[in-house]
FIKOLZA-1660 file (N, C-alpha, C; in steps of 0.1 Angstrom, whole numbers, plus 5000, padded with zeros to 4 digits):
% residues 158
   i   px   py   pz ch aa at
   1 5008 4988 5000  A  X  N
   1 5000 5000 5000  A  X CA
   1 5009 5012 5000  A  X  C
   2 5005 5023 4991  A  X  N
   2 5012 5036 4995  A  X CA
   2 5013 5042 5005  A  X  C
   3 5019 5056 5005  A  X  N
   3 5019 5064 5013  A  X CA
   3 5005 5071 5016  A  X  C
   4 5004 5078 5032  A  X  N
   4 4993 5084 5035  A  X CA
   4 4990 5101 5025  A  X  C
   5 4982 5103 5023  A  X  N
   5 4976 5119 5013  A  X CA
   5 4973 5127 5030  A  X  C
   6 4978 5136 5026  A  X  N
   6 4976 5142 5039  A  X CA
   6 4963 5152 5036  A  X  C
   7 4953 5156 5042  A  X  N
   7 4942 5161 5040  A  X CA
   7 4941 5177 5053  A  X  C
   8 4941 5186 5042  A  X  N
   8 4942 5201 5052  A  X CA
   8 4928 5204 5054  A  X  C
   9 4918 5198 5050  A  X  N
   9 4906 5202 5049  A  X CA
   9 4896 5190 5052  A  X  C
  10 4894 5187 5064  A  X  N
  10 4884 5168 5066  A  X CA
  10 4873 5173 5063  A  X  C
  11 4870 5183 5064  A  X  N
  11 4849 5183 5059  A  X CA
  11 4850 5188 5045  A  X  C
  12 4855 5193 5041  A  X  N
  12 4858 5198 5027  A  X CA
  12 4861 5180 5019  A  X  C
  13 4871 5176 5026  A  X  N
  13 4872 5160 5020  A  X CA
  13 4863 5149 5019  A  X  C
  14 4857 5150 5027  A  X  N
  14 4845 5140 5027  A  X CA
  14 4832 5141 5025  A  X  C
  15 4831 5155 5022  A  X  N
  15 4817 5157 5015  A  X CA
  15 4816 5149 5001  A  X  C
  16 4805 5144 5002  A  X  N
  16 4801 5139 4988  A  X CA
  16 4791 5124 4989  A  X  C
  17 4795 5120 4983  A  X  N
  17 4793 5102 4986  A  X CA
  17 4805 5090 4978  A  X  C
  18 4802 5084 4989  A  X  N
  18 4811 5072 4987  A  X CA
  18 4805 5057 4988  A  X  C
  19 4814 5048 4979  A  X  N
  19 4811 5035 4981  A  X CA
  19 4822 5034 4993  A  X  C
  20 4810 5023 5001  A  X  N
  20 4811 5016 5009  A  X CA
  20 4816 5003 5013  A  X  C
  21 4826 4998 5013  A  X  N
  21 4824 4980 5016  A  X CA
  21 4833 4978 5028  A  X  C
  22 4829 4972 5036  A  X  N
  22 4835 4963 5050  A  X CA
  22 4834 4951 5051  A  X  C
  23 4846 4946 5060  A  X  N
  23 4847 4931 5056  A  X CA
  23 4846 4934 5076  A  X  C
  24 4838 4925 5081  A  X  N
  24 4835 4923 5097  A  X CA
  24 4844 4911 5099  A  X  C
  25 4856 4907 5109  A  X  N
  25 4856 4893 5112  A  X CA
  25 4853 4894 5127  A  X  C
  26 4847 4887 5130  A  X  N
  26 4849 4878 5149  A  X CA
  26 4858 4872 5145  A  X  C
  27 4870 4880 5159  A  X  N
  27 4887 4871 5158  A  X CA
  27 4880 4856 5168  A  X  C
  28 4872 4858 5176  A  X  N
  28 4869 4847 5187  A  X CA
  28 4865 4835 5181  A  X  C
  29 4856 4836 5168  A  X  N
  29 4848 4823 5165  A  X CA
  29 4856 4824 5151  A  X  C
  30 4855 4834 5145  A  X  N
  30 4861 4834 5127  A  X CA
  30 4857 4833 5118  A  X  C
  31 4839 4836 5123  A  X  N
  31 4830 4844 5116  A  X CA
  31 4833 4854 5107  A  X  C
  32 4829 4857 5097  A  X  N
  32 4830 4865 5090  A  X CA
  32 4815 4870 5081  A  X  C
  33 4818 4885 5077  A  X  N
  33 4805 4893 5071  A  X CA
  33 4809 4902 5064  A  X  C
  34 4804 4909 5061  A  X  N
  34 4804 4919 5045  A  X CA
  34 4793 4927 5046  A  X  C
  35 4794 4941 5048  A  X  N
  35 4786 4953 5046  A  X CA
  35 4788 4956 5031  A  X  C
  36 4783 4962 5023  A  X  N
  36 4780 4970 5008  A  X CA
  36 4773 4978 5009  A  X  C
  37 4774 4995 5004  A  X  N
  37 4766 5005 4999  A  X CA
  37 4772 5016 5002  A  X  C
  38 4765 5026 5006  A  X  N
  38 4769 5044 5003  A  X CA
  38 4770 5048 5019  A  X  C
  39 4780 5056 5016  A  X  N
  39 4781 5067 5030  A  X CA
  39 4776 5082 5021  A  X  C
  40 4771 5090 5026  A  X  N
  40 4767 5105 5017  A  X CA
  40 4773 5114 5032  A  X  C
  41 4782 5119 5028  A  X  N
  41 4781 5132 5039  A  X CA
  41 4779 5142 5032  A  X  C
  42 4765 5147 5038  A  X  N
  42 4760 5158 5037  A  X CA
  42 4760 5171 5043  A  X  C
  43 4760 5180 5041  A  X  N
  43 4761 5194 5053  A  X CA
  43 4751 5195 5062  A  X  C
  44 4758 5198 5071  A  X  N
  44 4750 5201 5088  A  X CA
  44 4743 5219 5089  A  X  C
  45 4729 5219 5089  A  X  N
  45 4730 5236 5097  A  X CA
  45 4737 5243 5109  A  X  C
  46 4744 5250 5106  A  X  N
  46 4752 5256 5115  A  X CA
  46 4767 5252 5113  A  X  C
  47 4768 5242 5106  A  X  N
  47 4784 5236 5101  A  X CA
  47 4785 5220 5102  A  X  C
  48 4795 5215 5097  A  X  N
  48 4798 5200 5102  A  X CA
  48 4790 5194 5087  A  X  C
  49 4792 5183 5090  A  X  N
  49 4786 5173 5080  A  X CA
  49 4777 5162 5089  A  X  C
  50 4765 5155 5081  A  X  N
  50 4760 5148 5084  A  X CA
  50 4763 5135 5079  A  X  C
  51 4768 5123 5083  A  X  N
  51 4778 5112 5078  A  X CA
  51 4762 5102 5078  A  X  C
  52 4758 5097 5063  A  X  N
  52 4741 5088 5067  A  X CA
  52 4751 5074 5058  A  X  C
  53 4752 5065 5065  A  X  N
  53 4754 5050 5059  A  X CA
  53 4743 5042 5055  A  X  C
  54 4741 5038 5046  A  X  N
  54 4734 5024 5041  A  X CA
  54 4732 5018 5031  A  X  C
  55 4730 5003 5032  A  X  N
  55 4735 4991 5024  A  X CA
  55 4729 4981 5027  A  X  C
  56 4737 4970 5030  A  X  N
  56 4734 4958 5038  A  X CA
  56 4742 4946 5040  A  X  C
  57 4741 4944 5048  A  X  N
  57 4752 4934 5060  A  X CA
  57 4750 4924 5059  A  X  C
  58 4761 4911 5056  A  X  N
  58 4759 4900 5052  A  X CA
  58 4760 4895 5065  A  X  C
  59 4760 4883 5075  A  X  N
  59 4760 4878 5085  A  X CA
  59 4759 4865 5087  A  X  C
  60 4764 4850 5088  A  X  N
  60 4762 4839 5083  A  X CA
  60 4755 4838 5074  A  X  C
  61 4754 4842 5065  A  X  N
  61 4746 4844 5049  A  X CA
  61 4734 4851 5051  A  X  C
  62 4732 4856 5062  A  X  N
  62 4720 4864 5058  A  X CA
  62 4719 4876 5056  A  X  C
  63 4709 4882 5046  A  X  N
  63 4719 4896 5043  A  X CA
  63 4705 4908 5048  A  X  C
  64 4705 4919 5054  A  X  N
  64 4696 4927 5059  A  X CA
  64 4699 4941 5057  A  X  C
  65 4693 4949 5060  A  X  N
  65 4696 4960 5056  A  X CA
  65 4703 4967 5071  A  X  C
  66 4713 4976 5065  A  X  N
  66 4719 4982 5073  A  X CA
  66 4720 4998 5071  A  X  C
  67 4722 5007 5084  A  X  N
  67 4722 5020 5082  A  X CA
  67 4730 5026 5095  A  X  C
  68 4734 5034 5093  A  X  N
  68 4739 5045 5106  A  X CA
  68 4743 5058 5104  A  X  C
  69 4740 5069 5118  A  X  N
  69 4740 5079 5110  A  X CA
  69 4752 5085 5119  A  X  C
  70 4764 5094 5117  A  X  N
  70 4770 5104 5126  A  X CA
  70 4771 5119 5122  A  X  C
  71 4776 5122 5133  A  X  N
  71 4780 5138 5122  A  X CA
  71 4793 5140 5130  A  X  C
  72 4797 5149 5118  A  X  N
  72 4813 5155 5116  A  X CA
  72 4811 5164 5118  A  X  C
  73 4818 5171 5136  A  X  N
  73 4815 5189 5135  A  X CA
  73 4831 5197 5135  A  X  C
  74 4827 5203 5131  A  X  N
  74 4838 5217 5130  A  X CA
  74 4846 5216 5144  A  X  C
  75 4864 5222 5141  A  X  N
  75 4870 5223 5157  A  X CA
  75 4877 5235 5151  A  X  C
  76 4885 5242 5160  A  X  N
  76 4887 5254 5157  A  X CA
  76 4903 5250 5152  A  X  C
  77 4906 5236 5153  A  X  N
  77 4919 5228 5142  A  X CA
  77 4918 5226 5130  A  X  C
  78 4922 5232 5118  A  X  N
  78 4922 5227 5105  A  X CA
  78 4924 5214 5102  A  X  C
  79 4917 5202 5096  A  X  N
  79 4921 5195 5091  A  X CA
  79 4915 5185 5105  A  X  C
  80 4908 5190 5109  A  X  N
  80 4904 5176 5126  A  X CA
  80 4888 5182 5126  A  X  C
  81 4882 5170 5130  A  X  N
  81 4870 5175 5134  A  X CA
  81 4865 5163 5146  A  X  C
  82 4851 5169 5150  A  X  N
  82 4849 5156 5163  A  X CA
  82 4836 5152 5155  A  X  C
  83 4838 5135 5159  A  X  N
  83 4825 5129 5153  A  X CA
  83 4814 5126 5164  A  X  C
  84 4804 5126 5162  A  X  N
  84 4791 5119 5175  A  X CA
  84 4783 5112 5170  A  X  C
  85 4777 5105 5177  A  X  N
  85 4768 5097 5172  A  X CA
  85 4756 5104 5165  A  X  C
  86 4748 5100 5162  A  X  N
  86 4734 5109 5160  A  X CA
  86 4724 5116 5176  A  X  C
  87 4728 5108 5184  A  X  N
  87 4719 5113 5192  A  X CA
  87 4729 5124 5204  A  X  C
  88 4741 5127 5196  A  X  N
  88 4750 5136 5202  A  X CA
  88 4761 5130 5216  A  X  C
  89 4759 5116 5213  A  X  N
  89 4773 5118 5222  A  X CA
  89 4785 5112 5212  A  X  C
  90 4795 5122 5221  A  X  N
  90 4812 5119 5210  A  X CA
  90 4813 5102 5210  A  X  C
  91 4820 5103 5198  A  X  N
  91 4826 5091 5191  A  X CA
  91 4840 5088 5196  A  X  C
  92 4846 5099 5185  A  X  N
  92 4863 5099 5187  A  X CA
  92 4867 5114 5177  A  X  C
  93 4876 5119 5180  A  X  N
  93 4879 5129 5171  A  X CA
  93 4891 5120 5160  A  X  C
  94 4891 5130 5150  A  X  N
  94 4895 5127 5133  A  X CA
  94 4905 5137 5130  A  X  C
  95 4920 5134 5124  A  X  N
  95 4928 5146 5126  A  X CA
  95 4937 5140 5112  A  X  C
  96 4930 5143 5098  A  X  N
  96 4936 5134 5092  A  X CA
  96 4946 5148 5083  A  X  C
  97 4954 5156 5092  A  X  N
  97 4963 5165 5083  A  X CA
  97 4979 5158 5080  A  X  C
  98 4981 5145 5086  A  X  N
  98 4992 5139 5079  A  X CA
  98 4986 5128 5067  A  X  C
  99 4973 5126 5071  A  X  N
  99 4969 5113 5063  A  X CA
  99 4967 5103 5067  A  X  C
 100 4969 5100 5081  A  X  N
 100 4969 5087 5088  A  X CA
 100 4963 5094 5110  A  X  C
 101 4953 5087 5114  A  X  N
 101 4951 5087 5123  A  X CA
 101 4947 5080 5130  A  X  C
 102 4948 5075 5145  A  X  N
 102 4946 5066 5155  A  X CA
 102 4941 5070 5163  A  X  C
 103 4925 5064 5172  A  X  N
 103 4919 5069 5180  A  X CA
 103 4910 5062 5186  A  X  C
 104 4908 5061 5196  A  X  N
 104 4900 5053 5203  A  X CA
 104 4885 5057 5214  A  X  C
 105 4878 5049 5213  A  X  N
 105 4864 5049 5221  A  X CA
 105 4860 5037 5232  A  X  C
 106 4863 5040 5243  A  X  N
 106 4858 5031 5250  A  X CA
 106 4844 5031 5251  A  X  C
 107 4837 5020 5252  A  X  N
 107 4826 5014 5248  A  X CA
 107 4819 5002 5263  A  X  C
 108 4817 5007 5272  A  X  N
 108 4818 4999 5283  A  X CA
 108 4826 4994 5288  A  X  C
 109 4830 4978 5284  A  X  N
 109 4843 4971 5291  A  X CA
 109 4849 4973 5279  A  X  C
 110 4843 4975 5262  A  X  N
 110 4854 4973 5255  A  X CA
 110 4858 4985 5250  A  X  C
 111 4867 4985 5242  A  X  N
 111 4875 4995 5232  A  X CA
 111 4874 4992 5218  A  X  C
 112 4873 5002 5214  A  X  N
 112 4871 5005 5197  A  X CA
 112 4883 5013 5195  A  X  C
 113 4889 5008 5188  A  X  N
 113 4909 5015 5185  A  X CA
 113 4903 5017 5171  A  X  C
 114 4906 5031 5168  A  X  N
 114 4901 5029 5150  A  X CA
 114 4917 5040 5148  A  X  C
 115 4919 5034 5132  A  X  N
 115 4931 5036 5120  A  X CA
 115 4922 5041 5112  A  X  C
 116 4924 5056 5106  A  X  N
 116 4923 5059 5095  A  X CA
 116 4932 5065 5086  A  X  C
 117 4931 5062 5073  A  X  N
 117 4941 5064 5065  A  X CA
 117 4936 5066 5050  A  X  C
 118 4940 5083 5047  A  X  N
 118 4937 5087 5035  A  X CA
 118 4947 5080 5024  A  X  C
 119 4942 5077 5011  A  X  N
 119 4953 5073 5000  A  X CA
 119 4953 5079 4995  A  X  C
 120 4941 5087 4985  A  X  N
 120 4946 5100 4980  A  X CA
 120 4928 5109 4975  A  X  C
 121 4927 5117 4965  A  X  N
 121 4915 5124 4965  A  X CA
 121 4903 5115 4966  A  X  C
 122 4902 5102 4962  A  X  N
 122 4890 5097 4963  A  X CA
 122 4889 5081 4972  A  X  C
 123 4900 5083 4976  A  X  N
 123 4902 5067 4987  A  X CA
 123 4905 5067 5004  A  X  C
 124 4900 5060 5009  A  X  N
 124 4905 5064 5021  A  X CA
 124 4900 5051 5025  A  X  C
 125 4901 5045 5041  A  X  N
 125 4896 5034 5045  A  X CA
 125 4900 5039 5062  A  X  C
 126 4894 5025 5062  A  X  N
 126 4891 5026 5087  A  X CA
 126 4899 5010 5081  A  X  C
 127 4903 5008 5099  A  X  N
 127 4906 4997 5105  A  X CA
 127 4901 4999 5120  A  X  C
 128 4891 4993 5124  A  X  N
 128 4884 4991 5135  A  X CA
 128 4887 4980 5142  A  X  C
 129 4894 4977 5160  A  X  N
 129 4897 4965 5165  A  X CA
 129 4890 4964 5177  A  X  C
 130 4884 4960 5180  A  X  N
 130 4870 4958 5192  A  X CA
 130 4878 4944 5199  A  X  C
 131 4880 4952 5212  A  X  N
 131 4880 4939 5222  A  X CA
 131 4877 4943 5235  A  X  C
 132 4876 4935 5240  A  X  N
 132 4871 4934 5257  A  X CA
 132 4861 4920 5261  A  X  C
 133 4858 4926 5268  A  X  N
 133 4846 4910 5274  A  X CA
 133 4839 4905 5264  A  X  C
 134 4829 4913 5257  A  X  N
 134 4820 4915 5248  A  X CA
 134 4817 4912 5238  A  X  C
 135 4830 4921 5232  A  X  N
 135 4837 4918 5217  A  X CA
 135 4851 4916 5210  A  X  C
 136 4850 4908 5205  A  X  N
 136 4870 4908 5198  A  X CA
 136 4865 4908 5182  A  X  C
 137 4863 4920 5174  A  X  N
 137 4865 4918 5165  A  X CA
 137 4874 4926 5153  A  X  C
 138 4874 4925 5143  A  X  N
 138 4881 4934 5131  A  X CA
 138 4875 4936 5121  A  X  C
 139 4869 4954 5120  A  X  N
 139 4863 4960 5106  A  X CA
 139 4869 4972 5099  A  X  C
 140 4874 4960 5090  A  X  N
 140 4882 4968 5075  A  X CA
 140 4871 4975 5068  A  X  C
 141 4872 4985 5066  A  X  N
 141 4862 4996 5056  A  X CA
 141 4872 5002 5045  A  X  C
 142 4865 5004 5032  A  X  N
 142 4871 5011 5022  A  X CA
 142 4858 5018 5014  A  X  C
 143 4865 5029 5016  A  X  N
 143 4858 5039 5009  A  X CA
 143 4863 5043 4995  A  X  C
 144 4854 5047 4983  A  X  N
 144 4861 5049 4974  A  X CA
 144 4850 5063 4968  A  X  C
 145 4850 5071 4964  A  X  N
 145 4839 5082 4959  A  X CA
 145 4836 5080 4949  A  X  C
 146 4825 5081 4954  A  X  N
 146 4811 5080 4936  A  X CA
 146 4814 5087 4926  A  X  C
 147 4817 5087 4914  A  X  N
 147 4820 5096 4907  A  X CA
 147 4805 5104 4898  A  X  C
 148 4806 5112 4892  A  X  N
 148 4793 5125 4893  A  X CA
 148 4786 5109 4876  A  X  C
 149 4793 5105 4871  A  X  N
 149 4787 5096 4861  A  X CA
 149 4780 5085 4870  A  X  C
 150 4787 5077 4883  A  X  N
 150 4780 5070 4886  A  X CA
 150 4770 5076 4894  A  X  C
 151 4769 5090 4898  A  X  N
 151 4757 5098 4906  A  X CA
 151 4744 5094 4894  A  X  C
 152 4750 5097 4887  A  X  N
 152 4737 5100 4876  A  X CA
 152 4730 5090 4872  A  X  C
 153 4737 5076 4872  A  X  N
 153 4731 5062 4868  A  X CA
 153 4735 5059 4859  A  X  C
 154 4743 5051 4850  A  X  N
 154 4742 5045 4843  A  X CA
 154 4730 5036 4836  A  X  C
 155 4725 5033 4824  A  X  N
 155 4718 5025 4823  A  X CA
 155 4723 5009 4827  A  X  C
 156 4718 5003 4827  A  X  N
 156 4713 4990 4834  A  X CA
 156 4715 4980 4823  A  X  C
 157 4706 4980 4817  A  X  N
 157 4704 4972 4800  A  X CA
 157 4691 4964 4810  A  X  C
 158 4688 4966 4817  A  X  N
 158 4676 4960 4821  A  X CA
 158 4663 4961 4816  A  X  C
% end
């Protein structure tokens, strides 16, 4: 893999829409799943972005729809912002001005350690590692942006 793209501007960078794909494993059992579909971050009133996910999550073969929402607010740091959930409590803050960031959320007994790492104008991905009592797992995400052709639709031949 290359080098990190360093990013002077995180809401300016991630506005848009993106494809979506995550690969979930349970390190404990070695289960494994597969998310597919769109993230859109949209603009927030008053600033920030509104981060809306959805797709659907594969799970021992079963596949269901999935969705989540966060938002990305403004810090008085260029190039960082803080994320929360939808119902406003913090996530983890995002500081991607080298291109690469490490950050963590404790989550009860467990921890969420998340890697992010820009590649360049339209790629970027997470590394998510969840352990504690609860959970031990690992979710790889990659993002790639929709381009304004595939906004529009292509036909189908359907």
């Amino acid at each position: 893999m290359g080098g990190f793209w360093p990013v002077p501007d995180v809401l300016g960078y991630l506005a848009g829409s993106w494809r979506t794909e995550r690969a979930v494993r349970d390190l404990a059992s070695g289960d494994e799943g597969r998310f597919s579909g769109t993230t859109t971050f949209g603009r927030l009133e008053g600033g920030g972005l509104l981060s809306q996910e959805s797709g659907i999550f594969v799970w021992h073969g079963v596949p269901r729809p999935a969705q989540r929402t966060l938002r990305f607010l403004p810090t008085s740091t260029p190039g960082t912002t803080h994320v929360h959930f939808s119902d406003g409590r913090p996530f983890h803050d995002l500081d991607l001005t080298s291109g690469h960031h490490v950050t963590d959320h404790p989550c009860a007994a467990d921890l969420y350690r998340g890697e992010f790492t820009t590649l360049d104008a339209d790629h970027w991905h997470t590394v998510w590692r969840v352990g504690g009592p609860a959970k031990n797992l690992l979710l790889t995400t990659d993002y790639r942006r929709e381009t304004a052709a595939a906004d529009a639709g292509e036909p189908t031949g359907d």
